[in-house]
C-alpha positions in Angstrom: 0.0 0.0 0.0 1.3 3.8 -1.0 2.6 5.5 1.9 0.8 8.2 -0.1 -2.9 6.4 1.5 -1.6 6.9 5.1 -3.4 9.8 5.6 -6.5 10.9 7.9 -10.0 11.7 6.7 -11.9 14.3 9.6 -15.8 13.9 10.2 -17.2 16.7 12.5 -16.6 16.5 16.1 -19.1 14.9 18.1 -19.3 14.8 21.9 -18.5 11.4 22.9 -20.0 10.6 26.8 -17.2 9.0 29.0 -17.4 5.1 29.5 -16.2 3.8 33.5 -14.5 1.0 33.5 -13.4 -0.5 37.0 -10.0 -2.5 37.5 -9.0 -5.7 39.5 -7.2 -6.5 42.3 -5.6 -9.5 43.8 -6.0 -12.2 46.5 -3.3 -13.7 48.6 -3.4 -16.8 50.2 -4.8 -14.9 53.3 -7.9 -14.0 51.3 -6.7 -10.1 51.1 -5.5 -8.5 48.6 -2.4 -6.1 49.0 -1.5 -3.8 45.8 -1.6 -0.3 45.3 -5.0 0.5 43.9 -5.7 2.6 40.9 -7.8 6.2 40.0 -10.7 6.6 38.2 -11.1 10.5 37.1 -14.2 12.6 36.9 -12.1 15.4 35.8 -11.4 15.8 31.8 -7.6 15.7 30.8 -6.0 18.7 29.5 -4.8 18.9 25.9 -1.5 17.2 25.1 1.2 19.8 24.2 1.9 17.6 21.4 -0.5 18.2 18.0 -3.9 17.4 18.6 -4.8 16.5 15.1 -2.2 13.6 15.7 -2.9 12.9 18.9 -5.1 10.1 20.6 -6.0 9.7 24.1 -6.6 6.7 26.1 -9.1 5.5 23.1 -10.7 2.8 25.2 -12.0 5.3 28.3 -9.1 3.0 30.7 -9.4 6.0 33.3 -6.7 4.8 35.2 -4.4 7.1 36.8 -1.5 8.7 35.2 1.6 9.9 35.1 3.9 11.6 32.6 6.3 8.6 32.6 3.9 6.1 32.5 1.8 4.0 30.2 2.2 2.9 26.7 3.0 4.4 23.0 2.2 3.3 19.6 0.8 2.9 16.2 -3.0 2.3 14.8 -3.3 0.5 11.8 -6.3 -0.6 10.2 -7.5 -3.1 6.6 -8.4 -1.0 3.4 -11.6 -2.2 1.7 -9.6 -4.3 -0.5 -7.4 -6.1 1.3 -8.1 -9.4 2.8 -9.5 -10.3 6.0 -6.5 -11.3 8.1 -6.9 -13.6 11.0 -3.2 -13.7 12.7 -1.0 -10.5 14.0 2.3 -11.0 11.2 -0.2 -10.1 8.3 -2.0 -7.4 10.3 1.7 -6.4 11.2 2.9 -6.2 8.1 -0.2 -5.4 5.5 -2.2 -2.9 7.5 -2.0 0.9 6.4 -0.3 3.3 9.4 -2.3 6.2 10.2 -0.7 9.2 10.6 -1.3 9.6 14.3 0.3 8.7 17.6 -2.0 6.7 20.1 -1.5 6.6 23.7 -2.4 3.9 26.3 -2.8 4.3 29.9 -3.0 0.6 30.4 -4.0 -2.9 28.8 -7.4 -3.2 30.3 -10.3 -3.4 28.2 -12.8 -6.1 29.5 -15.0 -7.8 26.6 -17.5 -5.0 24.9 -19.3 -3.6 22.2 -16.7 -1.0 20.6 -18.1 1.2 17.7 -17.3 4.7 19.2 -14.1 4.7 16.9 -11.0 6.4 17.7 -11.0 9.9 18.7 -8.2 12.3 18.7 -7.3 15.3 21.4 -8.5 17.5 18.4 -12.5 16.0 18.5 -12.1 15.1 15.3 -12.5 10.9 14.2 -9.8 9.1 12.6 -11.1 7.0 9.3 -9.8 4.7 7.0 -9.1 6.7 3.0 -12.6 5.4 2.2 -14.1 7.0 5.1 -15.3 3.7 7.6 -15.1 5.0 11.2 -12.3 2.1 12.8 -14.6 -0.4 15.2 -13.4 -3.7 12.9 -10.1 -4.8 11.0 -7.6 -2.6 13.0 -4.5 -3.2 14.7 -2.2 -2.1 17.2 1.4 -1.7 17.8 2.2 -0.6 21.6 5.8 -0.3 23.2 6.1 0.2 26.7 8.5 -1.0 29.5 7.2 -3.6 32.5 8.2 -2.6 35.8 7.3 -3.7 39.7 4.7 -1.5 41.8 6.3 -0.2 45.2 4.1 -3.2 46.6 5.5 -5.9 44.3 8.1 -8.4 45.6 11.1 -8.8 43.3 11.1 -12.3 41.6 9.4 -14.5 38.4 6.2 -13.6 37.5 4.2 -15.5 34.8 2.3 -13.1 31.8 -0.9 -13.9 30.5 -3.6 -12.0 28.0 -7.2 -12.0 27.8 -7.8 -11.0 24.7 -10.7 -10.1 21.6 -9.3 -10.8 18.6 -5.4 -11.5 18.1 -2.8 -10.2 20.6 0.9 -11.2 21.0 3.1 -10.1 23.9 6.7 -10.0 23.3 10.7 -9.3 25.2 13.8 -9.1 24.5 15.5 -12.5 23.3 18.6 -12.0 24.6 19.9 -11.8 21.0 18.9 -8.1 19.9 15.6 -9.1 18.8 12.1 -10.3 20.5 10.2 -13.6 21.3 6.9 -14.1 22.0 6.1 -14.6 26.1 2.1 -14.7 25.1 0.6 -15.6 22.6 -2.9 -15.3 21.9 -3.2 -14.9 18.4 -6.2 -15.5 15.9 -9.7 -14.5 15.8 -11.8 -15.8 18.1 -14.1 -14.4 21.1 -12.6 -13.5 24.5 -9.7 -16.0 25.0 -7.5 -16.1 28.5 -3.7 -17.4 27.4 -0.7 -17.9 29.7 3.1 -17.6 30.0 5.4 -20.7 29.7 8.2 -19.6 30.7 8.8 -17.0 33.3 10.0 -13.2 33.2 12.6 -11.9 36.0 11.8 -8.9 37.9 14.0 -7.1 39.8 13.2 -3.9 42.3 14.4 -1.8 39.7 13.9 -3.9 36.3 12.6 -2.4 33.0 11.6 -4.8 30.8 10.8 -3.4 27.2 7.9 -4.7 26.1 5.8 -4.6 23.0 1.6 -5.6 22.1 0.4 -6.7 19.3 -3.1 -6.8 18.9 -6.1 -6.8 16.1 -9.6 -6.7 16.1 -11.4 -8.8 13.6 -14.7 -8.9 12.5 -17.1 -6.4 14.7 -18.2 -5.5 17.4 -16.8 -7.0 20.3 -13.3 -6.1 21.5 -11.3 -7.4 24.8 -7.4 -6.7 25.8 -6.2 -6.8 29.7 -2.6 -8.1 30.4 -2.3 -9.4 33.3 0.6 -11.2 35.6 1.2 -13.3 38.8 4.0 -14.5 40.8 5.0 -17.6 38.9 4.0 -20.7 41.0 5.9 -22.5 43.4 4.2 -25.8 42.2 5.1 -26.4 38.5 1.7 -28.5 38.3 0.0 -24.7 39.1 1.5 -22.9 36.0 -1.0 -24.0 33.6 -3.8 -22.3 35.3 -7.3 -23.9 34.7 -8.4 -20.9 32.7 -5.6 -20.5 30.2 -6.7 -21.5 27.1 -10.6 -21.1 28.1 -12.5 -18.3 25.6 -16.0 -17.0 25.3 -17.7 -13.4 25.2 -19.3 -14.0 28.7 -16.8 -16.3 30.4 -14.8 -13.5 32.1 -17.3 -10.1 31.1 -20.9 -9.1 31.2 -20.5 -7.0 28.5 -24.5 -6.7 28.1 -23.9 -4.2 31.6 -23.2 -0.7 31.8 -20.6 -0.4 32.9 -19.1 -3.8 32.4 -19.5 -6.2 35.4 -17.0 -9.0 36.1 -18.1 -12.9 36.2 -17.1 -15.7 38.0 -14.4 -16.2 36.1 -13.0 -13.5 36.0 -13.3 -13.7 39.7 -11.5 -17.2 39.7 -8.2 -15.7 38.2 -8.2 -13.0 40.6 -8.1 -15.7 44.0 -5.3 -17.2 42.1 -3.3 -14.4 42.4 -4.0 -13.3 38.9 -3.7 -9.1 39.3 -4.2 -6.8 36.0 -1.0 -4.6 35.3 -1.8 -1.1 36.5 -0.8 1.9 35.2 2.1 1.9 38.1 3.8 -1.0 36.2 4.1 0.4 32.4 6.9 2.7 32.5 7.3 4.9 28.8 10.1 4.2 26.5 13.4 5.6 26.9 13.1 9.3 25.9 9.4 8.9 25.5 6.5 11.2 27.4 2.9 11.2 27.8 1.5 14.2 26.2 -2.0 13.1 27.1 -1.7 13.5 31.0 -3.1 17.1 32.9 0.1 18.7 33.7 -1.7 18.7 37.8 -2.0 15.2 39.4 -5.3 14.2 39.6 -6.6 12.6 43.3 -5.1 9.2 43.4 -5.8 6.0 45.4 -2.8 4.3 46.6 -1.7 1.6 48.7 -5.4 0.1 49.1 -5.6 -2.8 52.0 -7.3 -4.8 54.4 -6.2 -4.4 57.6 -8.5 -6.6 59.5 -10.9 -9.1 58.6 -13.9 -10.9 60.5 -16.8 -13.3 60.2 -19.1 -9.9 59.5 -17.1 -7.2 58.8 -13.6 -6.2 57.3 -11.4 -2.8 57.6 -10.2 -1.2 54.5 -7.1 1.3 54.3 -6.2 3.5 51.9 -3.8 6.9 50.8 -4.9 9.5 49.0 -2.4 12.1 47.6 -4.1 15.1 48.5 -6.9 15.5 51.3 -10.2 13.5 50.4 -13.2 12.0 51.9 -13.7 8.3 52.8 -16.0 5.6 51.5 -16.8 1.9 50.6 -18.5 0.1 48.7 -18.9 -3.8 48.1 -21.1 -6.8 46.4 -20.9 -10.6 46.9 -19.7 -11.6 44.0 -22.0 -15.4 43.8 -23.9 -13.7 41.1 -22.2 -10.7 38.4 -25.3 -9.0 38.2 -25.1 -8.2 42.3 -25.4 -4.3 42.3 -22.8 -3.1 44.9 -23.5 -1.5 48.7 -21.8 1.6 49.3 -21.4 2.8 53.0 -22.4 5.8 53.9 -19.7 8.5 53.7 -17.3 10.4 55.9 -16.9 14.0 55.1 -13.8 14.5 57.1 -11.0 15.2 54.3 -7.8 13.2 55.0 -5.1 11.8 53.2 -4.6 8.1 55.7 -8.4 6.6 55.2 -9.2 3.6 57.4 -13.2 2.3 57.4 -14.9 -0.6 58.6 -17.6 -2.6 56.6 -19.9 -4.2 58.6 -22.7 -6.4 58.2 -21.6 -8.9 55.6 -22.4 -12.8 55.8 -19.6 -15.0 57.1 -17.8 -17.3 54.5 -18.8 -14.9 51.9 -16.4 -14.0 49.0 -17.5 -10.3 48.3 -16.0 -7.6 45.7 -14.7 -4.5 47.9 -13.8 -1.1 46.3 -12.5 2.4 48.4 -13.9 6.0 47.3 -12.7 9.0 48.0 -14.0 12.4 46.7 -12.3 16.0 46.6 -14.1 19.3 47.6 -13.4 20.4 44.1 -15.7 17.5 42.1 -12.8 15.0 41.8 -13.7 11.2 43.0 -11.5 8.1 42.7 -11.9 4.8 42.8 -9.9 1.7 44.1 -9.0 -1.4 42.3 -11.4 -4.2 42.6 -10.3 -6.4 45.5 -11.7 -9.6 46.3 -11.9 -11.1 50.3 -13.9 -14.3 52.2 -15.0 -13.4 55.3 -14.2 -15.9 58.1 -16.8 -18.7 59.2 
């Protein structure tokens, strides 16, 4: 294809309503999970200093926090009228027309759902193919990032894994200047959960470049979350239940909104399953987010349980700038549960600590912090999962 067809085509801008999508957490072997948490944003992002008309924003409305240093960069690509219908990333990789804009990730974590909203750059304006299709089907993407440990990760081997909606291939360095494939997950199929063989080595201070593959197939639905664990002691543990396991509802409820998690989903998380959070992409070497508000938005951080009983369990939490307190949580038996928030406490702090009481002993529930700013801002913990005692 003519370099000369890499080119955009602008419809009018549109006002595109934000989508919430909430994030995971893990569980130990204690039944709590321990990792920082993550930020969603009721504030807009400022425009990038970069060119807007080239420009595209967390495309799939991640709202995960941000930093300047963090996240993931790359290419969109996408199938010209007539060109074949590819069904594995090397001829997506290589046939696909570039278009002429940079996209920027916050994360990998897109549970299974419709997408036909397109993508939008900083500008308003909608990237198209040269004949004019808005981009929901036959696209790809290229994104390079570098894999690094949270403050509350232990150094050591961790096993990768992708859920993914069509196509998507993980890869690292070889050790020979070039890459290799850690995950793969390629082809068209629905929502498909593939695992690691071999482990990656993380140290405190590790960066290990990394680079996603991914295309979407035929419409509508679309799914992407990389996730990791530390690899298991028992080599008969490694090949998790799940891996290999696919289907449009196994893991998502995409017929919610916003989409709820299922039971498997849920399963992968006790396992010690955790999706990477925007703390563990760090940017390329010389490389900077344009599309993150040059003021930190309120942040969650460091979101724990610090005492669990038959009928009640204490959460704990740090917010970076003063913030009110509050819970919410669902037993997670059925995904359609709606979730109980607690009432809330006014008092603006940055160290939160509140107790949930009332729940049913033996009882795996779904538990989420909240904290609000006087200003409008509101954040929002990673999912955490936790069994009350008998």
């Amino acid at each position: 294809m003519l370099k000369s067809m890499n080119k955009l085509h602008v419809l009018l801008k549109i006002f595109v309503a934000g989508i919430f999508l909430f994030q995971s957490g893990c569980l130990t072997e204690a039944g709590t999970g321990t990792e920082s948490g993550s930020t969603v944003v009721t504030e807009p992002n400022e425009s990038p200093t970069v060119d807007p008309t080239r420009t595209i924003c967390d495309p799939f409305l991640t709202n995960s926090p941000q930093a300047r240093d963090r996240g993931l960069v790359g290419s969109l690509l996408y199938l010209t009228d007539d060109q074949p219908r590819y069904s594995n990333i090397t001829d997506y990789m290589n046939n696909a027309v570039v278009a002429d804009a940079t996209i920027y990730l916050d994360r990998l974590f897109v549970p299974t759902r419709p997408f036909d909203r397109g993508f939008y750059m900083q500008s308003g304006d909608l990237v198209t193919s040269i004949n004019g299709d808005t981009l929901y089907e036959y696209f790809g993407l290229r994104m390079s990032g570098q894999l690094q440990l949270t403050a509350n990760e232990e150094p050591g081997a961790y096993q990768l894994a992708l859920l993914a909606d069509d196509g998507a291939l993980l890869k690292i360095p070889d050790g020979l200047g070039g890459q290799k494939i850690i995950v793969n997950n390629d082809g068209t199929h629905p929502t498909k959960f593939m695992c690691a063989t071999e482990p990656v080595y993380m140290t405190r201070d590790a960066k290990l470049p990394m680079t996603l593959e991914y295309y979407q197939g035929p419409r509508f639905h679309i799914a992407m979350v990389a996730m990791w664990r530390p690899w298991p002691a028992n080599e008969v543990d490694v090949n998790d239940p799940l891996c290999g396991q696919q289907g449009n509802s196994l893991f998502f409820d995409s017929t919610q909104d916003p989409v709820t998690s299922q039971s498997a989903f849920y399963d992968l998380l006790e396992r010690n399953w955790k999706v990477l959070e925007n703390e563990n992409y760090f940017f390329p070497e010389q490389s900077e987010n344009p599309c993150v508000p040059a003021e930190e938005p309120l942040a969650i951080t460091n979101f724990n349980f610090e005492a669990l009983g038959r009928d009640q369990v204490t959460l704990t939490w740090t917010t970076n700038i003063a913030a009110t307190s509050q819970g919410e949580y669902k037993d997670t038996a059925l995904a359609s549960n709606p979730y109980v928030q607690t009432a809330e406490d006014g008092t603006l702090v940055q160290v939160h600590r509140l107790t949930i009481t009332g729940l049913v002993p033996l009882t795996r529930y779904a538990i989420r912090a909240i904290s609000r700013t006087p200003g409008g801002q509101m954040a929002v913990s990673d999912e955490k999962i936790v069994r009350t005692a008998r």
